[in-house]
C-alpha positions as CSV (number, residue, x, y, z in Angstrom):
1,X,39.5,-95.7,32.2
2,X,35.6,-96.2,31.6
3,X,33.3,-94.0,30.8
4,X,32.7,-90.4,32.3
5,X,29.0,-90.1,34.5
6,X,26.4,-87.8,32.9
7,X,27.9,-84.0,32.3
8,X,31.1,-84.9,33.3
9,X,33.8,-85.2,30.9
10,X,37.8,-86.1,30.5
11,X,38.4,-83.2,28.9
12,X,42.4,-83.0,28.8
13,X,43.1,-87.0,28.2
14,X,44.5,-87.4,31.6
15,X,43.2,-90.7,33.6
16,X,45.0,-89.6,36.5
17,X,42.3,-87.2,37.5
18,X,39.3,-88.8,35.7
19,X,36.2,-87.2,34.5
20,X,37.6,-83.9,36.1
21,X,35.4,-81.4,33.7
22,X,31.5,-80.6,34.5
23,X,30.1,-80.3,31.2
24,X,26.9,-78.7,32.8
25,X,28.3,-75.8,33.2
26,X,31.6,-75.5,32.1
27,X,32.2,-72.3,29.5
28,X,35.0,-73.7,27.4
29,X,33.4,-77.4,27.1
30,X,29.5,-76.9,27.3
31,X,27.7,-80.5,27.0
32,X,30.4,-81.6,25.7
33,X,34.1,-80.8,25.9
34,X,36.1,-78.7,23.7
35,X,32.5,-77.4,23.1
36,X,33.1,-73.5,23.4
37,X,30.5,-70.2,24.9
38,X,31.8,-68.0,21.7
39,X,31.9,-64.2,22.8
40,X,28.7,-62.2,21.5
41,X,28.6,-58.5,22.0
42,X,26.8,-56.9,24.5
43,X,25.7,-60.5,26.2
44,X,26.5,-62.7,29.5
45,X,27.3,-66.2,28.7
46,X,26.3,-69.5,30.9
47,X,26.6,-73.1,30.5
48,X,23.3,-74.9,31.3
49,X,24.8,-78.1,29.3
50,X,24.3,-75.6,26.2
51,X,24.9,-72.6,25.8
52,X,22.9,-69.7,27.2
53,X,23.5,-65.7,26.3
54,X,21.5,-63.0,28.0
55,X,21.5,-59.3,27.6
56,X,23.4,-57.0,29.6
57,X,21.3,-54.0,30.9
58,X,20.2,-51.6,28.6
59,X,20.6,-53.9,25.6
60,X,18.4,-55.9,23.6
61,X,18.5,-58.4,20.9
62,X,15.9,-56.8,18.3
63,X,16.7,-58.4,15.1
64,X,16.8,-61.9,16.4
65,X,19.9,-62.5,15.1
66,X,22.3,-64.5,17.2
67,X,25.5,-63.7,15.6
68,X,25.3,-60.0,16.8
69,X,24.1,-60.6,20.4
70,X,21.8,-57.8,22.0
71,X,22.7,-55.3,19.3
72,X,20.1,-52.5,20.5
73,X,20.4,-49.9,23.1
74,X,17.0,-49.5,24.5
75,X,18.1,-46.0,25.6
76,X,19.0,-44.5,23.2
77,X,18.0,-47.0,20.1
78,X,15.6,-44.2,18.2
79,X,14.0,-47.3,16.5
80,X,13.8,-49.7,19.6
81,X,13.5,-47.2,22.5
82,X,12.9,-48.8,25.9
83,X,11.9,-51.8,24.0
84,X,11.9,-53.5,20.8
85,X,9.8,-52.0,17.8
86,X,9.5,-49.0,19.9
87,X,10.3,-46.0,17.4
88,X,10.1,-42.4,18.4
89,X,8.2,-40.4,15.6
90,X,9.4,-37.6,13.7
91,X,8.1,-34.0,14.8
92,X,7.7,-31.2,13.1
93,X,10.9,-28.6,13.4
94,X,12.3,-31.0,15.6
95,X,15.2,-33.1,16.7
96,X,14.2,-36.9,17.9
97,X,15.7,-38.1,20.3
98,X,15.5,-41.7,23.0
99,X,17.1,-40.8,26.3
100,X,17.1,-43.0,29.1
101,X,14.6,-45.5,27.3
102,X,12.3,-42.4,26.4
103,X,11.4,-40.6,23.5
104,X,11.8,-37.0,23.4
105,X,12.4,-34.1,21.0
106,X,14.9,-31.2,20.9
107,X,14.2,-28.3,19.0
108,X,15.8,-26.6,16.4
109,X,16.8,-23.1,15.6
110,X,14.3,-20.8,17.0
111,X,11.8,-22.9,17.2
112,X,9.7,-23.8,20.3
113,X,7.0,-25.9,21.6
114,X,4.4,-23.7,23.2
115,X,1.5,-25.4,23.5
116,X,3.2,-28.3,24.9
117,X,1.6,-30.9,22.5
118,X,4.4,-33.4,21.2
119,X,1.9,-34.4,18.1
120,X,2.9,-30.8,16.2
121,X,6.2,-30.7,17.5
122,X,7.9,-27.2,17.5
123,X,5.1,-25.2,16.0
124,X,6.0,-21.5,17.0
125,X,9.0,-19.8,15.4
126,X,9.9,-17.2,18.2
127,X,12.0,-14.8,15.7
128,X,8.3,-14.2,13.6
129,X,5.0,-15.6,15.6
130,X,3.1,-12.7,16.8
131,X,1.7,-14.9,19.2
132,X,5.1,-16.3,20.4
133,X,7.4,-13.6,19.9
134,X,10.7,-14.0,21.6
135,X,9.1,-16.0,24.5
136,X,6.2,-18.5,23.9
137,X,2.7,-16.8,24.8
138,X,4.1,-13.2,24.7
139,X,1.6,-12.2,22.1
140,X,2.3,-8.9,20.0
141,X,-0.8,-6.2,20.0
142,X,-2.2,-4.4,17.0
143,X,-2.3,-1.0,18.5
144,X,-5.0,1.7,16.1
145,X,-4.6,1.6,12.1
146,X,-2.7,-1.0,12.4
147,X,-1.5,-5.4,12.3
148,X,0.8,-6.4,15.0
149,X,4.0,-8.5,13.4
150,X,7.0,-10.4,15.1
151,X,10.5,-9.4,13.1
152,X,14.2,-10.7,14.7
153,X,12.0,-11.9,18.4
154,X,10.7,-7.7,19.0
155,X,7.2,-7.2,18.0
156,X,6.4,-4.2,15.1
157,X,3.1,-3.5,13.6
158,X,2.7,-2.5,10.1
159,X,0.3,-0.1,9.0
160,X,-2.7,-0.5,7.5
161,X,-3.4,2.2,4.1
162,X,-3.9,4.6,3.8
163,X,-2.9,5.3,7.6
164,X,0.9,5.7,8.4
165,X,2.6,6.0,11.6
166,X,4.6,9.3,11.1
167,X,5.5,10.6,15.2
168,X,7.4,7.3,15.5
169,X,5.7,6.5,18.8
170,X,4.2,3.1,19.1
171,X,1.5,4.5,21.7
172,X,-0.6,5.5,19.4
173,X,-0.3,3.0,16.5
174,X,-0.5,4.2,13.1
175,X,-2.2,7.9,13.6
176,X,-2.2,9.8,10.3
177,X,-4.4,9.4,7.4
178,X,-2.4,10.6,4.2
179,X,-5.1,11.3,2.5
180,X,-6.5,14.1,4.1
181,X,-3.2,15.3,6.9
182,X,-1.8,18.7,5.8
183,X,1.6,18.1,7.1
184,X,1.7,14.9,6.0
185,X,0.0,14.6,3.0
186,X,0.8,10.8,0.9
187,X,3.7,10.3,3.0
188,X,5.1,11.4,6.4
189,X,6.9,15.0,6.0
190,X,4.5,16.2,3.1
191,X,3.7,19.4,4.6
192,X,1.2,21.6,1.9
193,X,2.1,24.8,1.9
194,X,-0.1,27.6,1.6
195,X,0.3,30.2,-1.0
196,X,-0.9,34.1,-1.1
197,X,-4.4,34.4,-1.7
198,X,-5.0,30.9,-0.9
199,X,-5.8,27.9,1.5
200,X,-4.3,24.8,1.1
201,X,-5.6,21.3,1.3
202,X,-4.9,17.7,1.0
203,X,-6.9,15.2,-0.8
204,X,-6.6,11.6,-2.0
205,X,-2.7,12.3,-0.8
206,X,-2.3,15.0,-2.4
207,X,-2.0,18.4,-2.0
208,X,-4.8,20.8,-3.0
209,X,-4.8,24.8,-3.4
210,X,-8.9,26.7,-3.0
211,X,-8.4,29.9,-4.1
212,X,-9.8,32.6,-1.8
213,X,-13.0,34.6,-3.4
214,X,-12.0,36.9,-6.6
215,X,-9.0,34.9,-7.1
216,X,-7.6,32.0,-9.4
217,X,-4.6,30.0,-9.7
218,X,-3.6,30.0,-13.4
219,X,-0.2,29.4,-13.3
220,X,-0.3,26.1,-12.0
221,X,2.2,26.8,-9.6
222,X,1.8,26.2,-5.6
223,X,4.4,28.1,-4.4
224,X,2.6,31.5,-5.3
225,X,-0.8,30.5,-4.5
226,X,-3.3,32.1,-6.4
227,X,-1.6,34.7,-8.2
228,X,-4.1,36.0,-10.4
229,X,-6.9,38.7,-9.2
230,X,-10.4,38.4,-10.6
231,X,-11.2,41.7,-9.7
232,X,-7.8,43.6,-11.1
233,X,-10.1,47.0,-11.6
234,X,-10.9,49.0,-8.6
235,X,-13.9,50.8,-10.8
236,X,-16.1,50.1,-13.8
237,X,-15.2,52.0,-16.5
238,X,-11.7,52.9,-15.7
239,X,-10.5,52.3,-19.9
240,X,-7.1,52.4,-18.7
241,X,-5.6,52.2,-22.3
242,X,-2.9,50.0,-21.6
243,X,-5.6,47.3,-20.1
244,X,-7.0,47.7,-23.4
245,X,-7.3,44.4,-26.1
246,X,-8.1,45.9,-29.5
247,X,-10.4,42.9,-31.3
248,X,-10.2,45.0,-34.6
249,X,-13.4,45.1,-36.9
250,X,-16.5,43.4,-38.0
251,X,-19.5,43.7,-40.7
252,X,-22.1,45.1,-39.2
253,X,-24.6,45.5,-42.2
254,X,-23.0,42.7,-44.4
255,X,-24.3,39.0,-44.5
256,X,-23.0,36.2,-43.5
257,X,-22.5,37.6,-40.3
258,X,-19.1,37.8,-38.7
259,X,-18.1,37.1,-35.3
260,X,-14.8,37.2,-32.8
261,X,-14.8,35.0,-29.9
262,X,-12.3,35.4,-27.2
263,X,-11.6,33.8,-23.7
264,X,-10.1,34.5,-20.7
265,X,-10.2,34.8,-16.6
266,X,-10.7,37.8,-14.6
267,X,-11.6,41.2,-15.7
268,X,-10.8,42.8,-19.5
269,X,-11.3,45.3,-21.7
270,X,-11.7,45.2,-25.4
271,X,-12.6,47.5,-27.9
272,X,-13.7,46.6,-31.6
273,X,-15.5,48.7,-34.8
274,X,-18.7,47.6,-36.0
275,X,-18.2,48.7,-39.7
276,X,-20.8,49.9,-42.0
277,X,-19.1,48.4,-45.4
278,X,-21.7,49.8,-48.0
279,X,-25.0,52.5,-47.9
280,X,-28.0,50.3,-47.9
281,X,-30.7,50.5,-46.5
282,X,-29.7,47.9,-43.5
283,X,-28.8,49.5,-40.0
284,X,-25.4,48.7,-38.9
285,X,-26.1,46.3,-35.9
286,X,-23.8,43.7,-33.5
287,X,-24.8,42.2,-30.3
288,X,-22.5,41.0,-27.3
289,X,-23.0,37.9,-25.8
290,X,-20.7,37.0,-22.7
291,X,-21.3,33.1,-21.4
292,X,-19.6,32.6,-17.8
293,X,-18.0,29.7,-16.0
294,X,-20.1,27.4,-14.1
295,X,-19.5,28.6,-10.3
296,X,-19.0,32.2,-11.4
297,X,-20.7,35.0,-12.2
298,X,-19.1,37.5,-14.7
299,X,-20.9,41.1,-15.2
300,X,-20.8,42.6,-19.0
301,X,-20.8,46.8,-20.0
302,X,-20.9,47.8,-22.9
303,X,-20.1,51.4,-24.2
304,X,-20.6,53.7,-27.4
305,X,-17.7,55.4,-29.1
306,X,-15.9,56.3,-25.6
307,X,-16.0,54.6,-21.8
308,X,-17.9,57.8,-21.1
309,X,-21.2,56.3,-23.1
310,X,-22.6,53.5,-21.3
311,X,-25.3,51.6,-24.0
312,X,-26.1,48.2,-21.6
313,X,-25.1,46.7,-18.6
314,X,-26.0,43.2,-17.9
315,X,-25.4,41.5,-14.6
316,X,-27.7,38.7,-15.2
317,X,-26.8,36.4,-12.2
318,X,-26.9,33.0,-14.8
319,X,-24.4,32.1,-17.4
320,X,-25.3,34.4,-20.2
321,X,-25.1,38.1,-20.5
322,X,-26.6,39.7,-23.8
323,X,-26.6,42.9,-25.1
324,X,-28.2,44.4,-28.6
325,X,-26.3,47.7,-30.2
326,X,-26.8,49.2,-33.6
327,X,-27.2,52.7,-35.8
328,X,-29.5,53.6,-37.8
329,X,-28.5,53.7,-41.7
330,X,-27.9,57.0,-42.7
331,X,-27.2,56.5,-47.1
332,X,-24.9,59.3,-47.3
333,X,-23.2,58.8,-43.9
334,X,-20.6,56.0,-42.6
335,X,-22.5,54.7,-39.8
336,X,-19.9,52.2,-38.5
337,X,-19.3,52.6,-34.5
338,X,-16.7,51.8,-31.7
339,X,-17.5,49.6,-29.2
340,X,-16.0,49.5,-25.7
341,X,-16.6,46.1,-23.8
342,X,-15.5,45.7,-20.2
343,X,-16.1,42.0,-18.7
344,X,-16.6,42.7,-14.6
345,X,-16.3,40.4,-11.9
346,X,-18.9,39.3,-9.4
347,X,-18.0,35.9,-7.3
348,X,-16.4,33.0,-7.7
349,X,-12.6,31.6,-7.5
350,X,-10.0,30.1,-9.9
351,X,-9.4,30.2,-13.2
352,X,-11.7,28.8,-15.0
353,X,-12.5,30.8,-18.6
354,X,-15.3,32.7,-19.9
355,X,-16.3,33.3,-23.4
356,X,-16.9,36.4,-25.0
357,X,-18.1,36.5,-29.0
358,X,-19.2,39.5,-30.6
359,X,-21.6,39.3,-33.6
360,X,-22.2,41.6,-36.6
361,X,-25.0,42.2,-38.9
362,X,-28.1,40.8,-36.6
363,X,-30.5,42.2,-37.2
364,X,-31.9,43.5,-34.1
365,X,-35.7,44.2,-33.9
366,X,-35.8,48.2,-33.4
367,X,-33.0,50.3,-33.9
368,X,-33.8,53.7,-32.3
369,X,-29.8,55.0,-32.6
């Protein structure tokens, strides 16, 4: 037979039915027979005297590459979404994600997008953003004393120091000071308890005992407030021997001059010999000096040979109280003398010490016996 007319072909080698293939169009013998459309995924194939593949819908071919047809989903290719080169960005606490040719973002965990800008992604954490918590824009307030926090999606507050929140009622925020609260004093609970003789106090947290006038707290101990009276005799003079400190003897007409020095709180008695230890011509002499605490005021009497014999009383209203004894020297006599010292109290509270020192041998200017 002769030859076939432009795309036509004898394709199965029978003249009986001539140049029966259209190689135009024909799949299995495109331009030419025996010339085969192969299979390419995601692709229609037509014969336009070649070979021509197009993309079903929804696919792409991206990479150009003919051997893998339109390898892309455009809805749901992250990195071609909708169309090729198209790649949906990362976000912050965020899942990315191209749905229906569009990117969009999921969430993760707890996190939310509350300002509804994509560029930040999920910026609020809803289990700890005070200004998101549990639900975006419910925004935790900082009631008095106090900074408002999100914990597990509930809003708190934590206190700011030294306040503390001790009724357990959000109300009112944070509502004791420590510092200065008697019933709660450095923590919630501390109640100060007030002791006989005594007012209690709190102060830089803790607790603090004033001792009511004429009384000190010497023991240290709270629980019995202010245990010690200042003002233990009811009358001066009372030489109750038993109340009675015996300071023993000193020179009183031998140099150097001797001395005894004692210290205490509250009222006392003391008794001590000024001694005449040779016959001389020197008068037996001693003075008395009694130095108070600051804040007090402590009253010295002084008596000759019994509490009957008052020599000096002196209630100066400062520090120091002074007073001057002696005897005139007598050569065949034993001039020495007793002394009987009550300290008195005036004012003041606690238990801060005075000082009393008795001094032999000075020499006082007159000595009229």
């Amino acid at each position: 037979m002769g030859a076939c007319e432009p795309g036509w072909g004898n394709c199965d080698n029978n003249p009986g039915n001539g140049c029966e293939t259209d190689t135009t169009s024909s799949l299995l013998h495109c331009g030419q027979c025996n010339r085969t459309c192969d299979w390419r995924p995601n692709t229609t194939a037509t014969c336009e005297s070649a070979c021509v593949y197009a993309c079903v819908e929804g696919w792409n071919d991206c990479n150009g590459q003919a051997s893998d047809g339109c390898e892309s989903n455009r809805m749901v290719d992250l990195n071609n979404c909708g169309a090729c080169g198209n790649k949906c960005p990362d976000r912050p606490n965020a899942t990315t994600l191209c749905s229906q040719g569009l990117c969009t973002y999921a969430c993760v965990g707890t996190w939310h997008d509350c300002d509804g800008l994509p560029e930040n992604g999920c910026e609020a954490d809803l289990q700890n953003d005070p200004d998101n918590c549990g639900s975006c824009n419910h925004a935790c307030t900082s009631p008095a004393h106090a900074s408002a926090t999100c914990s597990n999606a509930t809003c708190r507050f934590d206190c700011t120091l030294p306040y503390q929140d001790c009724n357990g009622q959000p109300g009112d925020g944070c509502e004791v000071d420590v510092r200065s609260d008697l019933n709660n004093c450095g923590s919630c609970g501390a109640v100060c308890a007030s002791g006989p003789n005594s007012t209690s106090g709190c102060s830089g947290s803790a607790c603090t005992l004033t001792c009511d006038r004429g009384w000190g707290d010497c023991d240290g101990a709270a629980g019995n407030g202010c245990e010690k009276n200042l003002n233990a005799y009811s009358a001066p003079g009372s030489c109750n021997p038993s109340d009675i400190q015996d300071l023993g003897e000193i020179d009183g007409d031998m140099a150097p001059s001797q001395q005894v020095v004692r210290s205490g709180s509250g009222e006392a008695f003391f008794k001590i010999r000024i001694d005449e230890d040779n016959t001389n011509s020197v008068y037996v002499s001693a003075i008395v000096l009694l130095e108070s605490p600051t804040g007090f005021d402590y009253d010295l009497r002084v008596y000759r040979d019994s509490c009957g014999a008052n020599v000096s009383t002196s209630s100066s209203a400062g520090p120091l109280d002074l007073v001057e004894t002696c005897a005139p020297d007598r050569l065949i006599f034993e001039d020495g003398y007793d002394l009987w010292i009550e300290i008195t109290f005036y004012s003041g509270r606690g238990c801060a010490p005075w000082t009393l020192t008795v001094v032999g041998n000075t020499l006082v200017e007159a000595c009229e016996g």
